[in-house]
ROTORGU-734547 format. One record per residue (C-alpha): residue number from 1; y, x, z. Coordinates in steps of 0.2 Angstrom, whole numbers. Each point is the difference from the previous one (the first is absolute). Layout:
N
<r resi="NUM" yy="Y" xx="X" zz="Z"/>
...
***
This chain:
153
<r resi="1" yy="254" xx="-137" zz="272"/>
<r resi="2" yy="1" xx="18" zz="-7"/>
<r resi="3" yy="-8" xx="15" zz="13"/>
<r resi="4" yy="17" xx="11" zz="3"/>
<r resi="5" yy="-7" xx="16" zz="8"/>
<r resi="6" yy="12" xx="10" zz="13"/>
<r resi="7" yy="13" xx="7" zz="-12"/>
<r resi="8" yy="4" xx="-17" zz="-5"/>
<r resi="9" yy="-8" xx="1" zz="-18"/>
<r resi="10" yy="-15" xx="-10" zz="-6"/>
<r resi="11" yy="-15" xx="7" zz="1"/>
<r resi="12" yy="-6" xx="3" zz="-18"/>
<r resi="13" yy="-19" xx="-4" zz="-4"/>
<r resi="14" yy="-9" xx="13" zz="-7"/>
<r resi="15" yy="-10" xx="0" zz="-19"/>
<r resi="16" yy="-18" xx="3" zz="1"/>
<r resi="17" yy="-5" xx="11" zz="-14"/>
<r resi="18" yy="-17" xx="0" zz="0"/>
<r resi="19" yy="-15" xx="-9" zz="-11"/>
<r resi="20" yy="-16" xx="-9" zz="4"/>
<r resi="21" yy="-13" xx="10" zz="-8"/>
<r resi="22" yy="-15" xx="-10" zz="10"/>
<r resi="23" yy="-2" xx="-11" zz="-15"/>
<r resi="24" yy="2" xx="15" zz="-13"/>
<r resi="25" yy="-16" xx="9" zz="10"/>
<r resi="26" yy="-9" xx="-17" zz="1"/>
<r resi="27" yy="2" xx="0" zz="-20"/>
<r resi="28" yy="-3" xx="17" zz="-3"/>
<r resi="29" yy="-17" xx="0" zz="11"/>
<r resi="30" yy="-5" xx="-13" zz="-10"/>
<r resi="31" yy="5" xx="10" zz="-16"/>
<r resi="32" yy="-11" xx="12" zz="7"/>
<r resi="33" yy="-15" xx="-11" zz="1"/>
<r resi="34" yy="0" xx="-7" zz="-18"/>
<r resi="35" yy="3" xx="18" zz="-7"/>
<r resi="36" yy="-13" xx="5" zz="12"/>
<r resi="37" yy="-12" xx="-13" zz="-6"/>
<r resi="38" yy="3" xx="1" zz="-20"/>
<r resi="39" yy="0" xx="20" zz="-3"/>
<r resi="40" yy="-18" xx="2" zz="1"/>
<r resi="41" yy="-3" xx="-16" zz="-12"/>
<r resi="42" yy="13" xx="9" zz="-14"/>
<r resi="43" yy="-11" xx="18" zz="0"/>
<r resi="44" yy="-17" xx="-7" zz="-4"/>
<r resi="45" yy="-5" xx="-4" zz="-16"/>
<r resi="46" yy="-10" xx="-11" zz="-8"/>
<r resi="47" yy="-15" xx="-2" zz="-14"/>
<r resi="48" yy="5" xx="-4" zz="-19"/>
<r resi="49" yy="-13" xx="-7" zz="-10"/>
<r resi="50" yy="7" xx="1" zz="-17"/>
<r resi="51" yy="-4" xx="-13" zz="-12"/>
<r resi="52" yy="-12" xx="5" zz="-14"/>
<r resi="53" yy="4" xx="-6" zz="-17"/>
<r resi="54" yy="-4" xx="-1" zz="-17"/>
<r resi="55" yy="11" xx="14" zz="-13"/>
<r resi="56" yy="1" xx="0" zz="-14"/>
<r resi="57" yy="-3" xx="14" zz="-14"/>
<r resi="58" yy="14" xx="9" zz="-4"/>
<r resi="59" yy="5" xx="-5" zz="-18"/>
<r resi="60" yy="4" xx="16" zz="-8"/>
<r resi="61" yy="-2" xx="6" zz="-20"/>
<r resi="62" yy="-4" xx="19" zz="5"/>
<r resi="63" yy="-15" xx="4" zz="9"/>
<r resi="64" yy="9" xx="6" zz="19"/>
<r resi="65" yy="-3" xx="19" zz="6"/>
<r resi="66" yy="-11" xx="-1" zz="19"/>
<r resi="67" yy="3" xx="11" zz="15"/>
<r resi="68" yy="-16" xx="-1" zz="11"/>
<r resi="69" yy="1" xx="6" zz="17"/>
<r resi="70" yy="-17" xx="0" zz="8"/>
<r resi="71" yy="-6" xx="0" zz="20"/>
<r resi="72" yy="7" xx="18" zz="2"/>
<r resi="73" yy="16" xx="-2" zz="-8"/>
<r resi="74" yy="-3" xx="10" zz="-15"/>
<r resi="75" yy="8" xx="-5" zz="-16"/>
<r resi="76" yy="-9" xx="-3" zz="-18"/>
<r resi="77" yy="10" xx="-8" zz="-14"/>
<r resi="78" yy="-10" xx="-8" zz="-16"/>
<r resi="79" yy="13" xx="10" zz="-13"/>
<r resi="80" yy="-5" xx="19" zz="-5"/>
<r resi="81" yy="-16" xx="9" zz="-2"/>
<r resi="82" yy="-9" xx="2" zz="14"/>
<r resi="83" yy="3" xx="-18" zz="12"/>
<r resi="84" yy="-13" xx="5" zz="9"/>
<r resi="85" yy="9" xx="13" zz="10"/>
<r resi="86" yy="9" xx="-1" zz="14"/>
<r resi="87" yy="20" xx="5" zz="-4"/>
<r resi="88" yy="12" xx="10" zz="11"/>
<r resi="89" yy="19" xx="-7" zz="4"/>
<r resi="90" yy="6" xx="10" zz="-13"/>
<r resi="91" yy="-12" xx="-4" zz="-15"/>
<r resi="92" yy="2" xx="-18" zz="5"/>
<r resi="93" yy="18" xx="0" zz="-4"/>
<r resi="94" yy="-2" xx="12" zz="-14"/>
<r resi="95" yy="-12" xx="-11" zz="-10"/>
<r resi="96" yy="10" xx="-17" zz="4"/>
<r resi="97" yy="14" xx="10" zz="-6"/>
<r resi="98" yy="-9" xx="2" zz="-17"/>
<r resi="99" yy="-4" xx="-18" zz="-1"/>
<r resi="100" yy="17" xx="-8" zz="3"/>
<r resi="101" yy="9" xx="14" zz="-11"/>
<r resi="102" yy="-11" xx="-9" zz="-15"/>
<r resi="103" yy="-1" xx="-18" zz="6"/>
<r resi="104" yy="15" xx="-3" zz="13"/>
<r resi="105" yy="-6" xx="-19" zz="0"/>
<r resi="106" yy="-16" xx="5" zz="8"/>
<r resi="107" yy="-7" xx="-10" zz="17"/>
<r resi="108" yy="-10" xx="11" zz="10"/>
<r resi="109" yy="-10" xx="-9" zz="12"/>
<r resi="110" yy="-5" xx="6" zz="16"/>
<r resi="111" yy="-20" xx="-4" zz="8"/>
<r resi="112" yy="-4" xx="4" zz="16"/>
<r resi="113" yy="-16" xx="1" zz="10"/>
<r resi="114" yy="3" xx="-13" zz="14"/>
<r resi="115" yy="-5" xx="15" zz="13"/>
<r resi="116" yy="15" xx="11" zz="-6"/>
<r resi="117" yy="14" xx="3" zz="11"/>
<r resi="118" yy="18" xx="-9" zz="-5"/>
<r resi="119" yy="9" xx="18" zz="2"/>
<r resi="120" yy="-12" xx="5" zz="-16"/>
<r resi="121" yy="5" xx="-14" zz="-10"/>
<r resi="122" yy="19" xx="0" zz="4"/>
<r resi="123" yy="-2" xx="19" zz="-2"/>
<r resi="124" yy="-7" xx="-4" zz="-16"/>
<r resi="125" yy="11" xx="-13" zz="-8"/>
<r resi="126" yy="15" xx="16" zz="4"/>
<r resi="127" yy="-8" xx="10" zz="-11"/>
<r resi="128" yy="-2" xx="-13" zz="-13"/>
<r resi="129" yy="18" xx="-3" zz="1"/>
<r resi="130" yy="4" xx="21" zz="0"/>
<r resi="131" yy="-8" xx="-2" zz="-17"/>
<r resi="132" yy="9" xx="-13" zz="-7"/>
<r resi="133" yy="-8" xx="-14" zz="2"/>
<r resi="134" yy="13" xx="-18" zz="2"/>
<r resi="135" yy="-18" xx="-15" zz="-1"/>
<r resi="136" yy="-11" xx="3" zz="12"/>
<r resi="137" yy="-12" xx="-14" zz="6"/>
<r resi="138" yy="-17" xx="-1" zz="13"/>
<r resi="139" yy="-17" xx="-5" zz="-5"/>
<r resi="140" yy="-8" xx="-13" zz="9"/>
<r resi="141" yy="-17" xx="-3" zz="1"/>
<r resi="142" yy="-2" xx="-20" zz="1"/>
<r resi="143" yy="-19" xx="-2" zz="5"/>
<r resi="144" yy="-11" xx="10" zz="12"/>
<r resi="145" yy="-11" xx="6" zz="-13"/>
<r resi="146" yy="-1" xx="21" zz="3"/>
<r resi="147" yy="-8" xx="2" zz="-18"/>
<r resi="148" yy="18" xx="-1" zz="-10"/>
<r resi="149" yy="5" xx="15" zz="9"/>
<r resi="150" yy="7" xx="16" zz="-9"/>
<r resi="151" yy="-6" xx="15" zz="9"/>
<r resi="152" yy="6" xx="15" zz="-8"/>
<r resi="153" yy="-6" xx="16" zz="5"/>
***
């Protein structure tokens, strides 16, 4: 039988509104732990060893314009007078101008020193493009032997 309460009516049962959030907080912590436990496993690099190969030469009827860029970042390119000597920003991109103005098709190839900092070959690959050049390629080294080396300057 119904409860009646003293005026005669029924006594009406009350809704509970609330949620359980014990099993939310146990999922969370454990949330927590994992995310806890694979953050510092996402930040830390690891060691590349990149695969050596063999290249190929570049099969190309004219004979390709170089840029040099020694330990120190200077640049030498083997077109003009005097390769010997180190050029500015400014005369780089002046005499790469010159070249691609009478041979557009020209590949310029960039050679490094293997000490040089990336900025200085990225900075000068910029200039090389300011200038006009649309092929430009790296020069690879494929043995250890020191005596092939162009040293200009």
């Amino acid at each position: 039988m119904p409860s009646v309460n003293a005026s005669g009516g029924r006594k009406k049962r009350r809704l509970n509104a609330e949620i359980n959030v014990v099993p939310y907080i146990d999922v969370m912590l454990v949330l927590l732990v994992i995310f806890m436990v694979t953050a510092p496993l996402l930040t830390q690099g690891i060691d590349v060893e990149l695969p050596k190969v063999d290249s190929s030469a570049i099969a190309n009827p004219e004979e390709p314009v170089t840029l040099y860029v020694n330990a120190s970042g200077q640049y030498f390119l083997d077109a003009g007078t005097d390769q010997t000597k180190a050029l500015s920003d400014d005369e780089l991109v002046k005499r790469v101008g010159i070249i691609m103005t009478s041979k557009p098709q020209t590949m310029i190839l960039v050679r490094a020193d293997k000490n040089v900092s990336y900025d200085h070959v990225v900075k000068g690959m910029s200039l090389l493009q300011t200038g006009g050049a649309t092929k430009i390629g790296f020069v690879t080294d494929p043995g250890t032997d020191d005596s092939r080396k162009h040293n200009p300057g």
